[in-house]
N, C-alpha and C positions, 0 to 999 in steps of 0.2 A: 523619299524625301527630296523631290527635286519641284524647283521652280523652271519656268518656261526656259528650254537650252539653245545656245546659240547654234548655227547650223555645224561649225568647227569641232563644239563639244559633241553633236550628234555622234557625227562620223564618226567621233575618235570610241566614241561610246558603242557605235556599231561594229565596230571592227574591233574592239573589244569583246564582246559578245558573241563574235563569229570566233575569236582566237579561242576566245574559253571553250567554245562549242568543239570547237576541232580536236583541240589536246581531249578534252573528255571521251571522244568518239574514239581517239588516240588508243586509251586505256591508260593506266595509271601513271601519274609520273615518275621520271628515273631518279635515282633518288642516290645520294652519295655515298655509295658500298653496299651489300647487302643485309646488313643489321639497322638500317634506318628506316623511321616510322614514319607516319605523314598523319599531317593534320589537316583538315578541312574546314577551312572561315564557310559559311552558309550563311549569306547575308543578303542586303542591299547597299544602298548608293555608300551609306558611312562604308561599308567592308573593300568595297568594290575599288573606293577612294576617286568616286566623283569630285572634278574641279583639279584633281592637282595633276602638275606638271608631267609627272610619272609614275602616276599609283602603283607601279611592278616595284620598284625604289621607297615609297614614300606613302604610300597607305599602309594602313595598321598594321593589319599581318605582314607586311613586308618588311614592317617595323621589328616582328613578334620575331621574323628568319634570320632577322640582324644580329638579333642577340641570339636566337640557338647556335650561329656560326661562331658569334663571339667567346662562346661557352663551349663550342667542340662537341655538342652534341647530337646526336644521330636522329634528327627530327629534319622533314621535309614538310613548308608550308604551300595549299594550294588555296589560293585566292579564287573561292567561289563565288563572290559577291557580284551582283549584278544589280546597278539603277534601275529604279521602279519598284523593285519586285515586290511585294508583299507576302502574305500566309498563305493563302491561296495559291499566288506564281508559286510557292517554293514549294507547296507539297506538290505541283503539277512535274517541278524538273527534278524534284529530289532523284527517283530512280537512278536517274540520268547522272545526277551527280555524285552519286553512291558506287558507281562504276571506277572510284578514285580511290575505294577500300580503306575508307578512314582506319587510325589507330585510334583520334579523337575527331570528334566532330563538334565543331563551335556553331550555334545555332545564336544568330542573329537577325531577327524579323519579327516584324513587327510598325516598324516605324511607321512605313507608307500605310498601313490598315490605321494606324490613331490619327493620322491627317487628313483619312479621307473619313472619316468618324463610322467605319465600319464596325459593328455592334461586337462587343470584348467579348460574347459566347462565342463569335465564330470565329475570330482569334484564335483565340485558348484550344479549340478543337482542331484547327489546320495547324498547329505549334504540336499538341498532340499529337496528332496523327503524322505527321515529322517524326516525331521522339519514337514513334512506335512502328515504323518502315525501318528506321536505320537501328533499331534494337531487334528487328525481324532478320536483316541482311546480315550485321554483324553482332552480335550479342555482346561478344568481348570490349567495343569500343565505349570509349570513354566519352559521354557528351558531357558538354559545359554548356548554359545555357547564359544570354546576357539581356541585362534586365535593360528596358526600356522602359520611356517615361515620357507623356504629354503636357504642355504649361498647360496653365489652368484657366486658358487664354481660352479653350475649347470645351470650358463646363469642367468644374470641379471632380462632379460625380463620375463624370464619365473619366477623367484626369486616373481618380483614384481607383477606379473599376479596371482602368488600362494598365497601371503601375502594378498593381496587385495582380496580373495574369502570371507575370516571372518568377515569386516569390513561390507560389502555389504550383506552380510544374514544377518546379528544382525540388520542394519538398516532397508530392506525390510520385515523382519520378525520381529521388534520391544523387538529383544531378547536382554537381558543380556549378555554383551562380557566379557570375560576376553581379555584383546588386546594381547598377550602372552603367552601361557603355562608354556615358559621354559624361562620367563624373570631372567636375572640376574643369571641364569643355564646353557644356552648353550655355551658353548666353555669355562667355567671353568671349568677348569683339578681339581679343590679342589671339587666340587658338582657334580663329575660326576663318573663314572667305565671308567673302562680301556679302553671301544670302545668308548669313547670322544663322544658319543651318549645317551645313559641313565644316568638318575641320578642314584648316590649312596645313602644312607640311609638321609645327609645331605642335599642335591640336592631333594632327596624329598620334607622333611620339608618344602624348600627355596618355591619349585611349592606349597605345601599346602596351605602357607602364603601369595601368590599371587594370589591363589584360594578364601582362605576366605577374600580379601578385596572385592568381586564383591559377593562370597556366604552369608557371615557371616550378611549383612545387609539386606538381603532376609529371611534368618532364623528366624531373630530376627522381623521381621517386617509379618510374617504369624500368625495367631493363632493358 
């Protein structure tokens, strides 16, 4: 979900990409005592927290680690979200990012395949074939899956075709939905930046909020 990026946001965006890359080749991150879990955002630019000042601070999941510290609890967030990426990118890195031994793994993608009007069977199938690598590597881990959705600015049918891909893995696969990522976010000019596409700092929070009604009781309900 990115429009054309200034050379500043590149960089920052490349060497973003190079840090993630490194800690992952790293192996898992350390994590605060020996009884703490770790979750994996698996996203793009929304996850990643394209546009703002300090996505490690102030994109979602960073938002989600706010409140696990807030609340004392033995959970470790790793911000796997990467600009651009699509269903495709993701089942190409997942391996790679599986190396991080989710306890949950949050599966967000999608967005860049309904903007670039890539057909909802091969969605659905690279979103699949995700669900069924990290149910191969870890079987015990918890995915949650988050629904996404196109305006109807891009053909109804196809709008409805894309909306409906999230609804139908979460029930064939028996996963945790968020029904929305960017409920009560998208198309507010006050929760979002300038490209009326990413959230701003506040726009984050709002997706964190809507994140931890579907995370937060999973948290609290693990040992």
């Amino acid at each position: 979900m990115n429009p054309p990026l200034p050379t500043r946001t590149i960089l920052r965006e490349a060497c973003r990409a190079v840090a993630l890359g490194l800690a992952l080749l790293a192996g898992p991150a350390r994590a605060d005592g020996p009884e703490a879990h770790r979750i994996v955002f698996f996203g793009d630019s929304l996850t990643a927290g394209y546009g703002l000042a300090d996505p490690d601070s102030q994109s979602y999941p960073a938002r989600i680690q706010a409140r696990i510290d807030a609340q004392h609890l033995p959970w470790r967030v790793v911000n796997a979200g990467l600009s651009g990426e699509t269903s495709a990118g993701g089942l190409r890195r997942v391996d790679w990012v599986l190396a991080q031994r989710p306890d949950i793994f949050f599966l967000a993608l999608g967005s860049n395949d309904g903007l670039r009007g890539i057909p909802t069977a091969t969605t659905r199938g690279n979103l699949q074939a995700i669900i069924d690598r990290v149910r191969s590597r870890y079987p015990e881990a918890r995915i949650i899956l988050a629904g996404l959705r196109m305006p109807p600015s891009l053909g109804a049918d196809y709008a409805d075709s894309f909306g409906a891909i999230f609804p139908e893995l979460a029930k064939r696969n028996q996963l945790a939905l968020v029904p929305f990522l960017l409920d009560g976010v998208a198309e507010n000019p006050s929760l979002n930046q300038a490209d009326g596409i990413h959230p701003n700092p506040a726009g984050a929070e709002a997706v964190a909020a809507g994140v931890w009604k579907v995370l937060g009781p999973i948290l609290g309900s693990r040992p």
